[in-house]
C-alpha positions in Angstrom: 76.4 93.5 93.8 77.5 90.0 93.3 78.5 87.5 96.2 82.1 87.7 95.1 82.2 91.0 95.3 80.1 91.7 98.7 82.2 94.8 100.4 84.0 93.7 103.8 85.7 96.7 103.9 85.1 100.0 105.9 86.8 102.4 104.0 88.4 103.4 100.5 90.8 106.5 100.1 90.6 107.4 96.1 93.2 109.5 94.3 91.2 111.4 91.9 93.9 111.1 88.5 93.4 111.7 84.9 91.2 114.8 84.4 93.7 116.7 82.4 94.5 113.4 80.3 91.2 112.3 79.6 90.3 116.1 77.9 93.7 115.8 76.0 92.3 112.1 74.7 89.2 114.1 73.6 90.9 116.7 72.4 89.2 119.6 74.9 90.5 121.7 77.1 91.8 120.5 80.9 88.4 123.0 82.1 86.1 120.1 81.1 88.2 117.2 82.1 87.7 118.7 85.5 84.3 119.2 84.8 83.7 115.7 84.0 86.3 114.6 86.9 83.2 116.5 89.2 80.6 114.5 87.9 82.3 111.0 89.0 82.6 112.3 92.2 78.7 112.1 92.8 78.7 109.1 90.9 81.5 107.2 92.7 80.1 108.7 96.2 76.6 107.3 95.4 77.9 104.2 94.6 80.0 103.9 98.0 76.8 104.7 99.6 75.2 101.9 97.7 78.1 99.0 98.6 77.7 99.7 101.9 81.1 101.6 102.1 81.3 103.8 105.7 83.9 105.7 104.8 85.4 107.4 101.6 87.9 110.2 101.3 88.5 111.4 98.3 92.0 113.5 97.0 90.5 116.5 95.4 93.2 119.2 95.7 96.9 118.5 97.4 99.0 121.7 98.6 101.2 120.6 95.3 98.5 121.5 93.1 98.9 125.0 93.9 101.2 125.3 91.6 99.4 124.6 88.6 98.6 127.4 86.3 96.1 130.3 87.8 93.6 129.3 85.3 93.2 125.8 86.2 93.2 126.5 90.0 90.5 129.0 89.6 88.7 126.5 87.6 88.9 124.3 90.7 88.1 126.1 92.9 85.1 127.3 90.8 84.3 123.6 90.5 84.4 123.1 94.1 82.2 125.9 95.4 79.4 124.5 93.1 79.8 121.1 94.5 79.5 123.2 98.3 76.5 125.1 97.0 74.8 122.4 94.6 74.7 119.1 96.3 73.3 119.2 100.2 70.1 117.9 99.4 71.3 114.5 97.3 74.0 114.3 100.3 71.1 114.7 103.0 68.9 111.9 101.1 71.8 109.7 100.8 72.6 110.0 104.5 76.0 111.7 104.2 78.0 113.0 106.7 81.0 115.5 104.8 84.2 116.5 106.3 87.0 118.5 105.3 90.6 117.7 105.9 93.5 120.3 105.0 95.2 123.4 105.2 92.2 125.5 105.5 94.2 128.9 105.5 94.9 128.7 102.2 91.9 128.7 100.6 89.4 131.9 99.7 87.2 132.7 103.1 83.9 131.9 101.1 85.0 128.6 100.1 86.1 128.0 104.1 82.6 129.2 104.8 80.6 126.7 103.1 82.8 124.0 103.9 82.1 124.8 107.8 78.5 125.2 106.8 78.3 122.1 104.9 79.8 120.0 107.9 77.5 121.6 110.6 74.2 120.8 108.2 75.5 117.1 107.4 77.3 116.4 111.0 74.1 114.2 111.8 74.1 111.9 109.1 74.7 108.4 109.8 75.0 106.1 107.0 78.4 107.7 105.4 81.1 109.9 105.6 82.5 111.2 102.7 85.7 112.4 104.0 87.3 115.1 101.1 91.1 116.1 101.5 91.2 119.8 99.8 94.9 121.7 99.8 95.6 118.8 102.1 99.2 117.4 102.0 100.1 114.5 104.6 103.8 115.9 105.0 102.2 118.6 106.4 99.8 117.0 108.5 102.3 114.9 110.1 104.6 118.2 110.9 101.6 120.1 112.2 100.4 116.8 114.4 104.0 117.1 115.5 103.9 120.6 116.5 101.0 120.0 118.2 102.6 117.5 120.7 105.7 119.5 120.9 103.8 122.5 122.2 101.9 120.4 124.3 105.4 118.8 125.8 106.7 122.8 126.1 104.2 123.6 128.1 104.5 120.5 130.6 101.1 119.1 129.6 102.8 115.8 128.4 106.0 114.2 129.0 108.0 112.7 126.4 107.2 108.9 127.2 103.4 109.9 126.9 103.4 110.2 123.2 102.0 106.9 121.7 100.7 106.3 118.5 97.4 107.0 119.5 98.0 110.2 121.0 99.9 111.1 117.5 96.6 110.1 115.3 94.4 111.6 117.7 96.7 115.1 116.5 96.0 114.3 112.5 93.1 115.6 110.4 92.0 112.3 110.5 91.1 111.8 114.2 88.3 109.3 114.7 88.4 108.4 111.2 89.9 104.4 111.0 92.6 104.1 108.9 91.9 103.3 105.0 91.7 99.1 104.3 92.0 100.0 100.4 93.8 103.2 98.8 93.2 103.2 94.8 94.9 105.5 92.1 92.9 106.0 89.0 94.4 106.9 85.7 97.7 103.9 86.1 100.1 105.9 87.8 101.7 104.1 90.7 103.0 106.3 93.6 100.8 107.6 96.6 101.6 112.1 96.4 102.3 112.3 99.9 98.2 111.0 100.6 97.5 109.7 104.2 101.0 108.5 104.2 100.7 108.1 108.7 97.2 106.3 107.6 98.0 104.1 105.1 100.4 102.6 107.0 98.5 98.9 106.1 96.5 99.6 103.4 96.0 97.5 100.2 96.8 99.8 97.3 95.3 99.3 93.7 96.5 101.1 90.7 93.7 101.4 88.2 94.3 102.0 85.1 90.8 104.0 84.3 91.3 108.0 84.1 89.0 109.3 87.0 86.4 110.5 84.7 85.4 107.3 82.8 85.3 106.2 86.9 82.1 104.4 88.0 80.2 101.8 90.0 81.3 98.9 88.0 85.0 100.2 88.5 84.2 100.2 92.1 83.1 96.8 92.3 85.7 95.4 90.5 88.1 96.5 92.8 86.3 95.8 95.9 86.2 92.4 94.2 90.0 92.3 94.2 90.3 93.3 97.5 88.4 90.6 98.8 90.4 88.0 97.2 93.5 89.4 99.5 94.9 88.3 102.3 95.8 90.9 105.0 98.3 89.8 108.2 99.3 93.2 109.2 102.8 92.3 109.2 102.2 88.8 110.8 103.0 85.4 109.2 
């Protein structure tokens, strides 16, 4: 990497878009846009790894996406225990610590298996977390954080003028994680689909305009390159 675009930033949160539009550019079916979408995971988490990022989390499967067609879901989900069976030993010789963040009762038991068994064998891991939102959906993260305190408050274990902002991130998926510096979107589209929205409160956004599988290292670095050219006051002058 460059000088200009040496990484002073902790961690990126990536919305994985543009798997189903990339196979429709190619003419193939939305299967092996996914397919390909998998393979620039590895890519893009090696090259965090390598641009000394601590922290990625990565959109791979919002509660929204549910509602896509049986066919693609099962191919997600087909797609995703692979990557839980395939990949420990590249994510142990990379140093890689993987957690899970999302509404775990929704998916098949197997896959909620291996995702447990995947933490516990990588939980030691030091020089990055790849952090991987699966049926994750922030609306619903905020309403179960704020279930959590009400409870909490119901059964006198809190009083109302105890709950801080800490108290309420410490309740989110997220707890212990620090809060994203960038958030990018692949593919050009320019909204956020309800991602971190509690976390994100101060992060930089970029909108790339690369479909997530044509994503790569010299995407990355371009944008980290951009990032460092900001200036962030947090709301001060």
């Amino acid at each position: 990497m460059t000088s200009e675009a040496k990484n002073t930033l902790r961690h990126i949160a990536i919305i994985m878009d543009g798997n189903g539009r990339w196979a429709t550019k190619k003419g193939l079916p939305r299967s092996a846009g996914h397919k390909k979408g998998a393979e620039a995971v590895k890519a893009v988490t090696r090259a965090a790894g390598e641009l000394g990022i601590e922290y990625l989390t990565l959109y791979a499967f919002s509660t929204e996406n549910w509602q896509r067609s049986p066919e693609e879901v099962n191919t997600l989900m087909d797609l995703l225990r692979d990557y839980l069976k395939s990949d420990l030993k590249e994510v142990q010789d990379n140093g890689v610590r993987i957690r899970f963040i999302g509404e775990r009762d929704m998916l098949a038991p197997d896959i909620v298996e291996n995702m447990k068994k995947l933490e516990a064998e990588t939980a030691g891991n030091m020089k990055m977390t790849l952090c991987i939102a699966l049926s994750y959906g922030s609306r619903h993260e905020i309403v179960n954080a704020a279930r959590k305190i009400a409870m909490l408050a119901k059964r006198g274990d809190i009083l109302p003028e105890d709950v801080d902002i800490k108290m309420f991130s410490d309740m989110l998926y997220t707890k212990d994680i620090p809060d994203p510096d960038l958030v990018i979107r692949s593919s050009g589209e320019q909204r956020v689909s309800n991602y971190l929205l509690w976390q994100i409160a101060y992060s930089e956004l970029y909108f790339s305009p690369v479909l997530w599988p044509d994503f790569d290292k010299e995407t990355l670095e371009a944008i980290i390159k951009d990032f460092n050219r900001r200036e962030r006051r947090y709301g001060k002058a």
